[in-house]
Short mmCIF file of the C-alpha atoms (twelve columns), coordinates in Angstrom:
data_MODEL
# 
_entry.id   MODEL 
# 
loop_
_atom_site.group_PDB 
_atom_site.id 
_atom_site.type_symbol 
_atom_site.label_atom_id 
_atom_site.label_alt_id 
_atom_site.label_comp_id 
_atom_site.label_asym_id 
_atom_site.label_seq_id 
_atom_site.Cartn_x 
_atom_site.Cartn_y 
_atom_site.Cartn_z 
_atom_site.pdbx_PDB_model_num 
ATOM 1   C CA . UNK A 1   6.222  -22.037 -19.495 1 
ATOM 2   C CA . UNK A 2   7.549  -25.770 -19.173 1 
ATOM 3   C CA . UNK A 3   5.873  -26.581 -16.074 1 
ATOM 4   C CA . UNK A 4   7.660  -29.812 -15.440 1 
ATOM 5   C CA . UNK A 5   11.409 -30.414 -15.737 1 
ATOM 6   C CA . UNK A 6   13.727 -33.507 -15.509 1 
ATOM 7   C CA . UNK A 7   16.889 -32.185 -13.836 1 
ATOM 8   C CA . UNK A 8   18.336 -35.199 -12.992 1 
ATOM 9   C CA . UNK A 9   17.740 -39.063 -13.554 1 
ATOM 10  C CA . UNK A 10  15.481 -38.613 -10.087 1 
ATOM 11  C CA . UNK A 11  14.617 -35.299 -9.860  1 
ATOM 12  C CA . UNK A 12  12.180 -33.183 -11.702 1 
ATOM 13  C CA . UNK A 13  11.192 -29.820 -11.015 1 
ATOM 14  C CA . UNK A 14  7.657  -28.683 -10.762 1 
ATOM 15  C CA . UNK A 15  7.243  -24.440 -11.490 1 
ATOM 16  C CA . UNK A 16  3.665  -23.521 -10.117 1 
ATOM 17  C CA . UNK A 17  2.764  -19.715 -10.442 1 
ATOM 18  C CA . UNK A 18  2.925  -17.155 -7.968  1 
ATOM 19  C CA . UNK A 19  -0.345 -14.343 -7.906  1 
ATOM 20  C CA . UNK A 20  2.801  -12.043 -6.690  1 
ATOM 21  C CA . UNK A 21  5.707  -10.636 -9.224  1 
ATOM 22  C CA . UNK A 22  8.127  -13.041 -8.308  1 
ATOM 23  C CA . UNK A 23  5.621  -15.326 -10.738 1 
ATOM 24  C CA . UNK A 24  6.680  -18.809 -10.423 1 
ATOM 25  C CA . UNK A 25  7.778  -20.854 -7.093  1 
ATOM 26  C CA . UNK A 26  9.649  -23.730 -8.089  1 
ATOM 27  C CA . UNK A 27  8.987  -27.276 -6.016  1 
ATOM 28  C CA . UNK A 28  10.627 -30.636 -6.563  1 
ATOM 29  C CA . UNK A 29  10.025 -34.050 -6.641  1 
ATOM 30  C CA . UNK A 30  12.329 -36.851 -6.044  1 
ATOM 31  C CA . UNK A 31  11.959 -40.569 -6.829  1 
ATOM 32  C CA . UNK A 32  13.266 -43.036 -4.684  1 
ATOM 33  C CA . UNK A 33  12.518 -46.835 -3.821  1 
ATOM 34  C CA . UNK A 34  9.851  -46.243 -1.098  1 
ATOM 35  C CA . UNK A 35  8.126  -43.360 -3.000  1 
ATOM 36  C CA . UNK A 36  8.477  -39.641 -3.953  1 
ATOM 37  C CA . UNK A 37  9.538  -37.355 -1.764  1 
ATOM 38  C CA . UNK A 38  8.027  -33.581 -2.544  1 
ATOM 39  C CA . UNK A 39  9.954  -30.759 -1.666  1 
ATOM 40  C CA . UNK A 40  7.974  -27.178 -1.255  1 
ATOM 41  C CA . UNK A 41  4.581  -27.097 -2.596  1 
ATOM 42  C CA . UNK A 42  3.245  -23.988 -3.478  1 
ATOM 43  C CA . UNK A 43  0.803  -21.538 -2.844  1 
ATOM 44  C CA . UNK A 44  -2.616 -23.158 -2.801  1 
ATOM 45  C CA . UNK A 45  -4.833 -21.337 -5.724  1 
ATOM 46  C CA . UNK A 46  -6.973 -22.566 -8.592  1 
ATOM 47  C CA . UNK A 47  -3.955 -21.708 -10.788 1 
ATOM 48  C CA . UNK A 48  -1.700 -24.203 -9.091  1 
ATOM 49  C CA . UNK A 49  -3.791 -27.277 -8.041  1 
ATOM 50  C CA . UNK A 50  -3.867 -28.190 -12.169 1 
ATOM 51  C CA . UNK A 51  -0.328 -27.869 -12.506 1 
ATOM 52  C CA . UNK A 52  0.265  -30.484 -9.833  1 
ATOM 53  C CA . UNK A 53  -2.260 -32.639 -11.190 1 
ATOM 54  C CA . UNK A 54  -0.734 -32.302 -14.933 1 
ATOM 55  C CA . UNK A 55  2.641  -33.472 -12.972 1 
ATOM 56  C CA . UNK A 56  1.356  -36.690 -11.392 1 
ATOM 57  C CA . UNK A 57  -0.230 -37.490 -15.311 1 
ATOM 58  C CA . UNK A 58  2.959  -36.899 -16.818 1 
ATOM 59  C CA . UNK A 59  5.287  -38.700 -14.183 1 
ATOM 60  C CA . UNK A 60  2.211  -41.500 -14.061 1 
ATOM 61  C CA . UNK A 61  2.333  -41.520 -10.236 1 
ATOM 62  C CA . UNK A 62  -0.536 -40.757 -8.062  1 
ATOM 63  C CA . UNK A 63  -0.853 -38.459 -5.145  1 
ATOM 64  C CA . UNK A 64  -0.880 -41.733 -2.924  1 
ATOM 65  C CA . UNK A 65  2.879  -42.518 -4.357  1 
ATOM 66  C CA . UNK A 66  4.555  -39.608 -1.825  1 
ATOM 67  C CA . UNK A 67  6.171  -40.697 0.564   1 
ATOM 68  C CA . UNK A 68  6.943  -37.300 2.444   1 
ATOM 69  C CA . UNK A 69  6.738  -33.326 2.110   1 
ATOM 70  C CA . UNK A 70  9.278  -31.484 3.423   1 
ATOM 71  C CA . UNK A 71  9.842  -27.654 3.462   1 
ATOM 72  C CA . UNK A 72  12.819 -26.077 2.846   1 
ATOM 73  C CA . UNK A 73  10.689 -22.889 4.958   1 
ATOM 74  C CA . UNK A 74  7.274  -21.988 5.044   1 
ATOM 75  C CA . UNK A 75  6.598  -19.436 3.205   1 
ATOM 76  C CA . UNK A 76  3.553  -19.211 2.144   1 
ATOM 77  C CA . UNK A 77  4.616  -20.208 -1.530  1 
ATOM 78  C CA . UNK A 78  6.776  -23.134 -0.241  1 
ATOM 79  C CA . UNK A 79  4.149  -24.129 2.585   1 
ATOM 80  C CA . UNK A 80  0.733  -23.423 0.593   1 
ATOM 81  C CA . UNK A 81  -0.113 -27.001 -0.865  1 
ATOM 82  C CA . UNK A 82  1.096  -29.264 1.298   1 
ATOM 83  C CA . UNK A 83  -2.261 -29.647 3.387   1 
ATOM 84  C CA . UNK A 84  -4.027 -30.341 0.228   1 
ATOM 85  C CA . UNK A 85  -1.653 -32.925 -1.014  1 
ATOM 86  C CA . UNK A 86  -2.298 -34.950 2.026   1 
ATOM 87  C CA . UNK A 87  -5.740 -34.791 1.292   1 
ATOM 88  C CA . UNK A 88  -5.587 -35.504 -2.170  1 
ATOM 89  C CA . UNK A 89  -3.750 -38.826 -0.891  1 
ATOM 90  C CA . UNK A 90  -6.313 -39.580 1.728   1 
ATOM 91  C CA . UNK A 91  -8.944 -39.128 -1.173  1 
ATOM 92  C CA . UNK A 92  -7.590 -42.234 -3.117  1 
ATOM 93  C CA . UNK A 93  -7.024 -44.026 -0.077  1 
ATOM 94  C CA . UNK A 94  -3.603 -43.643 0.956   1 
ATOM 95  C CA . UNK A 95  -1.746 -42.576 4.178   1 
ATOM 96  C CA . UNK A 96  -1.469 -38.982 4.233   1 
ATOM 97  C CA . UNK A 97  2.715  -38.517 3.787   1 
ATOM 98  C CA . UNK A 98  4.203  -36.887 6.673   1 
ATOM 99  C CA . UNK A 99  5.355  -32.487 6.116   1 
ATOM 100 C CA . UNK A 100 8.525  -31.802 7.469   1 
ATOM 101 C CA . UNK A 101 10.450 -29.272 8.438   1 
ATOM 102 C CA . UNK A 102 12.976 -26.975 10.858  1 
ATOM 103 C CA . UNK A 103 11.655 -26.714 14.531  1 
ATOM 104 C CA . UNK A 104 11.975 -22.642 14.499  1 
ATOM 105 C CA . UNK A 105 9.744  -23.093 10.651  1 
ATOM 106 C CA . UNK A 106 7.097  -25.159 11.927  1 
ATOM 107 C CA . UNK A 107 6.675  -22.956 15.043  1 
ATOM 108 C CA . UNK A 108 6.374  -19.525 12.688  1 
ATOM 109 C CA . UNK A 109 3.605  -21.712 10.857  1 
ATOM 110 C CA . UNK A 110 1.404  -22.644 13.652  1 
ATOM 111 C CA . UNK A 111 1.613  -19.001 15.021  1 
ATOM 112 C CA . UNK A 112 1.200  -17.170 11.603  1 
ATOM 113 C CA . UNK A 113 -0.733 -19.911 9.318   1 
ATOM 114 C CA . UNK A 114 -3.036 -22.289 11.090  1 
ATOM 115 C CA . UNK A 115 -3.273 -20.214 13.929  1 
ATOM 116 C CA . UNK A 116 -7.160 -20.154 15.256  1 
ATOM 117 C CA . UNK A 117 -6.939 -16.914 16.476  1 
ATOM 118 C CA . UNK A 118 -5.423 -13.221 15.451  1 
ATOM 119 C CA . UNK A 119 -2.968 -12.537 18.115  1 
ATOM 120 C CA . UNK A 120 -0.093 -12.785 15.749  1 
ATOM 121 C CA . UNK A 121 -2.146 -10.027 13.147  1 
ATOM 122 C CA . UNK A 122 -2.685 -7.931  15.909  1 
ATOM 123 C CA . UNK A 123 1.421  -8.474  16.737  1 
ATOM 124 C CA . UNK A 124 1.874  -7.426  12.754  1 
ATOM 125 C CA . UNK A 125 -0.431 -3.975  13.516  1 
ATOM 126 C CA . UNK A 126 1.723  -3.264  16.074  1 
ATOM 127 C CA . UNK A 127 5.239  -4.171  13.818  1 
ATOM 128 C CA . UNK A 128 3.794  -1.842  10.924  1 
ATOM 129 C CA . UNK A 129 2.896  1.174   13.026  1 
ATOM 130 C CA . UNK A 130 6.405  0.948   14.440  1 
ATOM 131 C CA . UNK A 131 7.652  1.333   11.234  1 
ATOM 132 C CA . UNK A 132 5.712  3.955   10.452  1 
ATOM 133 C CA . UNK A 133 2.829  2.751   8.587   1 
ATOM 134 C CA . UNK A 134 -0.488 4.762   8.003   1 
ATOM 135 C CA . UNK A 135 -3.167 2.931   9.751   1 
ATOM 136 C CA . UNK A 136 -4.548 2.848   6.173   1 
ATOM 137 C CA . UNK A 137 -1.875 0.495   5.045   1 
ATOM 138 C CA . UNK A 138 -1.762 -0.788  8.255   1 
ATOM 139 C CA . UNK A 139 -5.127 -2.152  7.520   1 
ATOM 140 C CA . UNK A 140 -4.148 -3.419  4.398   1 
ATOM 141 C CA . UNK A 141 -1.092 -5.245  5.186   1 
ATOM 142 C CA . UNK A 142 -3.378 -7.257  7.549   1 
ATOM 143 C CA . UNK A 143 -5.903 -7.936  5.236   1 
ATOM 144 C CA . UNK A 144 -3.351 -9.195  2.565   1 
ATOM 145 C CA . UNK A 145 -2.510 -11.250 4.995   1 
ATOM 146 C CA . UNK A 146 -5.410 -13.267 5.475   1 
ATOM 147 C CA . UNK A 147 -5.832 -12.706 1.720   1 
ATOM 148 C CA . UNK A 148 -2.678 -14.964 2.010   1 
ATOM 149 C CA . UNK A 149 -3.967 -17.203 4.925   1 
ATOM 150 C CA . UNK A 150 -6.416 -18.543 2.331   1 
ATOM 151 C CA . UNK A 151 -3.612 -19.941 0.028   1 
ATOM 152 C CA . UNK A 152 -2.012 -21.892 2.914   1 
ATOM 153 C CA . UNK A 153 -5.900 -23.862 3.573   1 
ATOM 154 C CA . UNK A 154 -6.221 -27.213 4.588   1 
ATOM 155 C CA . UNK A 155 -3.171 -27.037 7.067   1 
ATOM 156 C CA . UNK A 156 -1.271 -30.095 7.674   1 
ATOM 157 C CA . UNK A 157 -2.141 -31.026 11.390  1 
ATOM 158 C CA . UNK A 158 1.042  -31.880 12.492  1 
ATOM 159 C CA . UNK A 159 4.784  -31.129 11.195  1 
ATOM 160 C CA . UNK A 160 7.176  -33.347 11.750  1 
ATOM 161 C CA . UNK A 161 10.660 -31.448 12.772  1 
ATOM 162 C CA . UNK A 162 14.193 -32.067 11.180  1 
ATOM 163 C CA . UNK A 163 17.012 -31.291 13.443  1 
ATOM 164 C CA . UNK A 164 19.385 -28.925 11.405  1 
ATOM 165 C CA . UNK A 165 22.431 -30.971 11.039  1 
ATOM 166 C CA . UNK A 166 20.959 -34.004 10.810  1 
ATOM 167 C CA . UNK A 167 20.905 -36.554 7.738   1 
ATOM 168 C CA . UNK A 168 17.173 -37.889 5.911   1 
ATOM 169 C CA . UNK A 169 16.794 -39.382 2.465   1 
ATOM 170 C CA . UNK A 170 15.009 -37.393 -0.301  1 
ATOM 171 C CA . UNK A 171 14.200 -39.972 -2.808  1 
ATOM 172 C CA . UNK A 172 17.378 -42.186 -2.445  1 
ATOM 173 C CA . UNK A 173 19.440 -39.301 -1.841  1 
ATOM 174 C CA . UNK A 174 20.969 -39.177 1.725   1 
ATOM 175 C CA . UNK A 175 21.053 -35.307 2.131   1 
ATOM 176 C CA . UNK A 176 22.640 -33.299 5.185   1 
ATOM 177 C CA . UNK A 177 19.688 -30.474 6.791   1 
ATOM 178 C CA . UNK A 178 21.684 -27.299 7.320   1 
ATOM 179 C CA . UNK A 179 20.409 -24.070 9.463   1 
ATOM 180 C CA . UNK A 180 20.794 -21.066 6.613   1 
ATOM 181 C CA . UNK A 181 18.717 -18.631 8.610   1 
ATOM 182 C CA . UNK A 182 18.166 -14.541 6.826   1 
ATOM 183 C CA . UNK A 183 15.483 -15.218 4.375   1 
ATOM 184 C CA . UNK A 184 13.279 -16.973 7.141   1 
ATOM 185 C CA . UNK A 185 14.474 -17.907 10.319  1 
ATOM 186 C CA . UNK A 186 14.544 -21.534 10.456  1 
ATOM 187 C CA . UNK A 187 15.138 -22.068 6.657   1 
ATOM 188 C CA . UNK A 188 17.037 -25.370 5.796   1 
ATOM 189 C CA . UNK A 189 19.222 -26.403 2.652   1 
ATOM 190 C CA . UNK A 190 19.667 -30.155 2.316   1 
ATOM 191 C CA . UNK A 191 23.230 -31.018 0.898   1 
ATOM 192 C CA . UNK A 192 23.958 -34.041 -1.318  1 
ATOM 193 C CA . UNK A 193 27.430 -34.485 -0.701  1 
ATOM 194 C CA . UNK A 194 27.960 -37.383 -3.251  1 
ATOM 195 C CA . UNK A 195 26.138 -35.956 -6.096  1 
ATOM 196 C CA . UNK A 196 27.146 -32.532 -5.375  1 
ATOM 197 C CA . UNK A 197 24.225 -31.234 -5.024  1 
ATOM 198 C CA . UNK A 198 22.330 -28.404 -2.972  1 
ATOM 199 C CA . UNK A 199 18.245 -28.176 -2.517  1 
ATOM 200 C CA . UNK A 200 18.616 -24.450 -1.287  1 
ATOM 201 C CA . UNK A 201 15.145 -22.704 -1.339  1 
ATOM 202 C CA . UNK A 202 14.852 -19.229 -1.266  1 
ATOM 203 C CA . UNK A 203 18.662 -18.765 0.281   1 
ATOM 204 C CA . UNK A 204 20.494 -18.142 -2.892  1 
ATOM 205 C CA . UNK A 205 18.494 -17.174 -6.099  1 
ATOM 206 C CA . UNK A 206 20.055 -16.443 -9.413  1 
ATOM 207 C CA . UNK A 207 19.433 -12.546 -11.151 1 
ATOM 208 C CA . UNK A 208 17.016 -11.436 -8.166  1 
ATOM 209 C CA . UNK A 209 18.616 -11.295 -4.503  1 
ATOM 210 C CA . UNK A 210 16.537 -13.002 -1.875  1 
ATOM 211 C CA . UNK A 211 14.623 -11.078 0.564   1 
ATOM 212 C CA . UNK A 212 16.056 -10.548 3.998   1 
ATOM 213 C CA . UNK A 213 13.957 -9.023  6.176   1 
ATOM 214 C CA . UNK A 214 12.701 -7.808  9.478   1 
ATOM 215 C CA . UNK A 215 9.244  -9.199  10.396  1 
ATOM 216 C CA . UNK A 216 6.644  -8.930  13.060  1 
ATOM 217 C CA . UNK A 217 8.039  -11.155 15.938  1 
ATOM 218 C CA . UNK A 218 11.147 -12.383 13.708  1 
ATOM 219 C CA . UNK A 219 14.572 -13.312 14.986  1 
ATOM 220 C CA . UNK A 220 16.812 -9.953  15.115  1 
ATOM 221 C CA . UNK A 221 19.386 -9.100  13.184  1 
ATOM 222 C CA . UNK A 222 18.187 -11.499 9.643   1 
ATOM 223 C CA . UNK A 223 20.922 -9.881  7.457   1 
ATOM 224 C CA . UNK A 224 23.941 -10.471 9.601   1 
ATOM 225 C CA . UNK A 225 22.625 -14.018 9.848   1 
ATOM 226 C CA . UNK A 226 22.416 -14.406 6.194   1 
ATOM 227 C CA . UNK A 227 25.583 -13.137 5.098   1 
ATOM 228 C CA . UNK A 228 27.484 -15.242 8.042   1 
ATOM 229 C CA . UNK A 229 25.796 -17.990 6.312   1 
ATOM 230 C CA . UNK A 230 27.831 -17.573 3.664   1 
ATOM 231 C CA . UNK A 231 31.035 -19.142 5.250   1 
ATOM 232 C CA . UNK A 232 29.392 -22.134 5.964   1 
ATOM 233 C CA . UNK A 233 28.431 -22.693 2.251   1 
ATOM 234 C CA . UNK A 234 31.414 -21.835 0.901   1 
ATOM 235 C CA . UNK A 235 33.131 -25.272 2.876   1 
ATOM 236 C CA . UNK A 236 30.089 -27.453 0.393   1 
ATOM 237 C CA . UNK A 237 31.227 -28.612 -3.281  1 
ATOM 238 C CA . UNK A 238 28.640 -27.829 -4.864  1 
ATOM 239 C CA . UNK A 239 28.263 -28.415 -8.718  1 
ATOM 240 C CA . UNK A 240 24.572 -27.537 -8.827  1 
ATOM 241 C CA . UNK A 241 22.115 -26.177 -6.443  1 
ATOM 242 C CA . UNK A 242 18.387 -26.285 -6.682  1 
ATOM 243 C CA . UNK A 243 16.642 -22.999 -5.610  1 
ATOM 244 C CA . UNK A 244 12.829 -21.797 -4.927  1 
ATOM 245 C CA . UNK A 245 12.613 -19.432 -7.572  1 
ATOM 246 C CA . UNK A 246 14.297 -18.385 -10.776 1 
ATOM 247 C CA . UNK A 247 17.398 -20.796 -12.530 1 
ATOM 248 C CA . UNK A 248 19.561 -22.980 -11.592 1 
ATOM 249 C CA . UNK A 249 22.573 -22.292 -9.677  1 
ATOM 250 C CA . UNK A 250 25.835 -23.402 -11.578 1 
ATOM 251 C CA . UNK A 251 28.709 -21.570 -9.869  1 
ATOM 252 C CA . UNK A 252 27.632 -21.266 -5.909  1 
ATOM 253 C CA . UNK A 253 31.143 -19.388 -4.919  1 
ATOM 254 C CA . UNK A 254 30.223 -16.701 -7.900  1 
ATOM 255 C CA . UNK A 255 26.504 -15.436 -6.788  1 
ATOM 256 C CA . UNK A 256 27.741 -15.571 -3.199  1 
ATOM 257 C CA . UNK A 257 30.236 -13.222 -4.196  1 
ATOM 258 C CA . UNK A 258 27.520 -11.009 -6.226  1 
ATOM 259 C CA . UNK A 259 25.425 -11.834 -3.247  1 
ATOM 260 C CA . UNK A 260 27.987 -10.426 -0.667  1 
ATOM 261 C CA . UNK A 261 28.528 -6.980  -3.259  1 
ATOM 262 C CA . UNK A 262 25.113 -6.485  -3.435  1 
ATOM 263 C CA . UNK A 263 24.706 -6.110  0.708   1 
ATOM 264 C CA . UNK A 264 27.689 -4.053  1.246   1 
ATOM 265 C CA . UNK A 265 26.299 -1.583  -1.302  1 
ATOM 266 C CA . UNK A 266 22.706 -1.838  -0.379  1 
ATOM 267 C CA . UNK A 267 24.159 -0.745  3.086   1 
ATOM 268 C CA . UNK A 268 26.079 2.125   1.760   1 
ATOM 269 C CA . UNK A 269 22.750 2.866   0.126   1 
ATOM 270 C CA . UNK A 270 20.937 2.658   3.459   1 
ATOM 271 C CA . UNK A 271 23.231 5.252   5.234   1 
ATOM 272 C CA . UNK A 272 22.487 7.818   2.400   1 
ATOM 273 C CA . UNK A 273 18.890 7.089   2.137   1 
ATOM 274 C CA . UNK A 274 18.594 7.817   6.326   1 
ATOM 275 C CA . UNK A 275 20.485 11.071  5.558   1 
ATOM 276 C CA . UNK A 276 18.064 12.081  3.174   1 
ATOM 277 C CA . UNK A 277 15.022 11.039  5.166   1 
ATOM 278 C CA . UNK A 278 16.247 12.646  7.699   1 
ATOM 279 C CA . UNK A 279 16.451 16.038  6.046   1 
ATOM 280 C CA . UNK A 280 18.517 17.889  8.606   1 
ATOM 281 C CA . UNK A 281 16.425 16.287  11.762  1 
ATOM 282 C CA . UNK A 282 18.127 13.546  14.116  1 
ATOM 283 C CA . UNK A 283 16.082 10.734  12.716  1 
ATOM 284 C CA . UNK A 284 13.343 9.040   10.413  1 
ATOM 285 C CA . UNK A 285 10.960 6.680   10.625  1 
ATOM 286 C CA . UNK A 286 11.541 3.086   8.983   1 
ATOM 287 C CA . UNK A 287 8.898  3.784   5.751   1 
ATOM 288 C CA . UNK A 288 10.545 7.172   5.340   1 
ATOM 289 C CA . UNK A 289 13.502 5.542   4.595   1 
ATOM 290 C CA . UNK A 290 12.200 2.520   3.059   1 
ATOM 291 C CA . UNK A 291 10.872 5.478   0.378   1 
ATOM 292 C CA . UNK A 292 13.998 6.598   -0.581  1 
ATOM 293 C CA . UNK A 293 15.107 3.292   -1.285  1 
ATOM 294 C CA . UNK A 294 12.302 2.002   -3.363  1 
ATOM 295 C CA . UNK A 295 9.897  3.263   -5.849  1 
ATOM 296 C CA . UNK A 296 6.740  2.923   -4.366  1 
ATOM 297 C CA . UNK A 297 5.017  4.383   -6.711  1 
ATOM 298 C CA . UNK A 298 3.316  0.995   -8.658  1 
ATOM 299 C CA . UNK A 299 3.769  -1.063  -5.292  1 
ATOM 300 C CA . UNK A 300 0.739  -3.077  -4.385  1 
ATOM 301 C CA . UNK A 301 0.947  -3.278  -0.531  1 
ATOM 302 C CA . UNK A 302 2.101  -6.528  -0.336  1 
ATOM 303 C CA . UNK A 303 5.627  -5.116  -2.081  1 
ATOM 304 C CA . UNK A 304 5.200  -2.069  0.565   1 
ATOM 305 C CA . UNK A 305 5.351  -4.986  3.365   1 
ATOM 306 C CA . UNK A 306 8.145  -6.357  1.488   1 
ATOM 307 C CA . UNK A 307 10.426 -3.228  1.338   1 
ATOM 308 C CA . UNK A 308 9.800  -1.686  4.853   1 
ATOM 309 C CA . UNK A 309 10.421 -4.849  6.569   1 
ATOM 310 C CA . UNK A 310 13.780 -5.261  4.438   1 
ATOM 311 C CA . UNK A 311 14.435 -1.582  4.955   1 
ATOM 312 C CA . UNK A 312 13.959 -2.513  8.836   1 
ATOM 313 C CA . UNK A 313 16.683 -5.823  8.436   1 
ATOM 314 C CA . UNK A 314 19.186 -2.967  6.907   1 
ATOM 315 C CA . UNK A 315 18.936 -0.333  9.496   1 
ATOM 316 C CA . UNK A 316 19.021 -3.343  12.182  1 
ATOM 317 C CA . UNK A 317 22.192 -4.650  10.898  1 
ATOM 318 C CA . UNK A 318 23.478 -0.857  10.261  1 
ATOM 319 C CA . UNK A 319 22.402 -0.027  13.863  1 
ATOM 320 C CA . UNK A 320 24.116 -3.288  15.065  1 
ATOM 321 C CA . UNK A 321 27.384 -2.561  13.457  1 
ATOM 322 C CA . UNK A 322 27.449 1.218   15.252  1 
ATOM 323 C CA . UNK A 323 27.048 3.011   12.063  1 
ATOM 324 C CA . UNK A 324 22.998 3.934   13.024  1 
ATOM 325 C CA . UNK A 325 21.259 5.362   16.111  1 
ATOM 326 C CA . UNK A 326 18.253 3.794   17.054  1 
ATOM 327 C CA . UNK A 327 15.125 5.628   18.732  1 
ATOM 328 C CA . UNK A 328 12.662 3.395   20.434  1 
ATOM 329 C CA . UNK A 329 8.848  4.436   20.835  1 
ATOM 330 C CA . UNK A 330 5.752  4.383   19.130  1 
ATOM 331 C CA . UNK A 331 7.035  4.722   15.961  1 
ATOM 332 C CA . UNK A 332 11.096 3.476   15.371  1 
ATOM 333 C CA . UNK A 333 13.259 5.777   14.194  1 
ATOM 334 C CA . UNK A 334 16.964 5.808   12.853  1 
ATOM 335 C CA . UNK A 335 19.668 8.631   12.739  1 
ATOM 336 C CA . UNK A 336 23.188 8.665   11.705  1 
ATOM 337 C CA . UNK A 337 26.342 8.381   14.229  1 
# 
């Protein structure tokens, strides 16, 4: 793996891996006049810390030389590092560069990252038992969590907040910050309208669709978000777009399109997979449908969180639209009309 790429005269693109199967998050870094501007960091392991210092060797800058972090989301494997680049720049002597990022993103990562204590875990035990959950994977979805707490040490103490439709330089590039909520709810995409250009994150992805889901204390409704976010990219020329994972974007109007497909049959999918579930009873519980859509068969638990909670974004959006019943209570159910 080529673990740094030029992309651009300014831009190079930094692939650190991933302890998950998606492998590989890619981050950027952008030169400009006042410093490098770092965009998503990571998830903070032994694995990736090298990888970043291998980049600063190669691009014979120093941790000291960033001039900002900013988060497209914060994800854990967009999020991870950017504490410990701060430090690493306070360790040399430097200013620590300011992390920024979305109001609605830098509230989800005080309440689910550097939170001191568990009330948002004990919100997720009550999400997962709604859904259906054993309390056996119940207990393991919470302790892969703070399995995944650890990757996001040192926190950043403070994020500074970019207003969605607002303009900020990235390098010398004077990019627009645009609300694309469905993947996470405060995600932003920053738009260089001159060169073309989109910094997307985990929005649009090429050959693997980007999870939309459902989670403890998350904005309803995530898909119907997403895919009305597609109207507003489709008005941006884009010639190239920059995402979080996986290649580079080179015809934005085309995976939108596959992007679009994609939901409309997952949805069809969705309806049959309740009926099934169901098995001649009103209803069925969020995992029971979740396990005729996936095979669950090799799924380590943190793919189990993965595919309930974007079952649970499906039968929302399903439920929404009038084509699904929903049955509040201890556990959630769905039924078909």
């Amino acid at each position: 793996m080529q673990e740094l790429t030029q992309i651009t005269d300014d831009i190079f693109q930094i692939q650190l891996p991933l302890p998950y199967a998606l492998r590989i998050v890619n981050c950027y870094l952008l030169r400009g006049r006042n410093g490098w501007t770092v965009v998503d960091t990571g998830l903070n392991t032994s694995k990736s810390r090298p990888v970043w210092h291998q980049a600063f060797a190669e691009l014979g800058i120093s941790p000291g030389d960033i001039e900002q972090i900013v988060l497209t989301h914060t994800h854990p494997d967009h999020y991870g590092m950017a504490g410990w680049l701060q430090q690493l720049a306070v360790a040399e002597g430097s200013t620590p560069p300011p992390v920024k990022t979305s109001p609605r993103e830098a509230e989800m990562a005080a309440e689910i990252w550097s939170a001191t204590d568990d009330a948002w875990l004990m919100d997720s035990a009550v999400h997962w038992r709604q859904c259906g959950l054993s309390e056996a994977e119940n207990e393991a979805v919470v302790e892969a969590t703070k399995q995944t707490r650890a990757g996001t040490f040192p926190h950043p103490p403070h994020l500074e907040q970019i207003e969605p439709g607002s303009e900020l330089l990235l390098g010398d590039r004077r990019c627009r910050a645009i609300h694309m909520p469905g993947h996470s709810d405060g995600q932003l995409v920053f738009y260089d309208e001159a060169d073309q250009l989109l910094l997307c994150g985990d929005h649009i992805l090429m050959k693997i669709t980007p999870n939309v889901s459902l989670w403890p204390n998350g904005e309803p409704n995530p898909l119907e978000r997403y895919i009305n976010s597609f109207a507003e990219l489709e008005k941006l020329n884009v010639r190239l777009g920059l995402p979080g994972h996986r290649g580079l974007i080179t015809d934005l109007p085309g995976r939108l399109a596959e992007l679009r497909h994609h939901h409309e049959q997952r949805l069809d999918e969705t309806l049959t997979a309740v009926s099934l579930a169901s098995n001649g009873s009103p209803s069925a519980t969020v995992y029971d449908i979740a396990l005729k859509l996936f095979k669950f068969q090799n799924f380590t638990i943190h793919e189990v969180r993965f595919a309930v909670a974007e079952t649970l974004a499906h039968l929302d959006f399903l439920a929404e639209r009038g084509k699904l019943r929903f049955f509040a209570g201890d556990v959630w159910r769905y039924g078909l009309i």
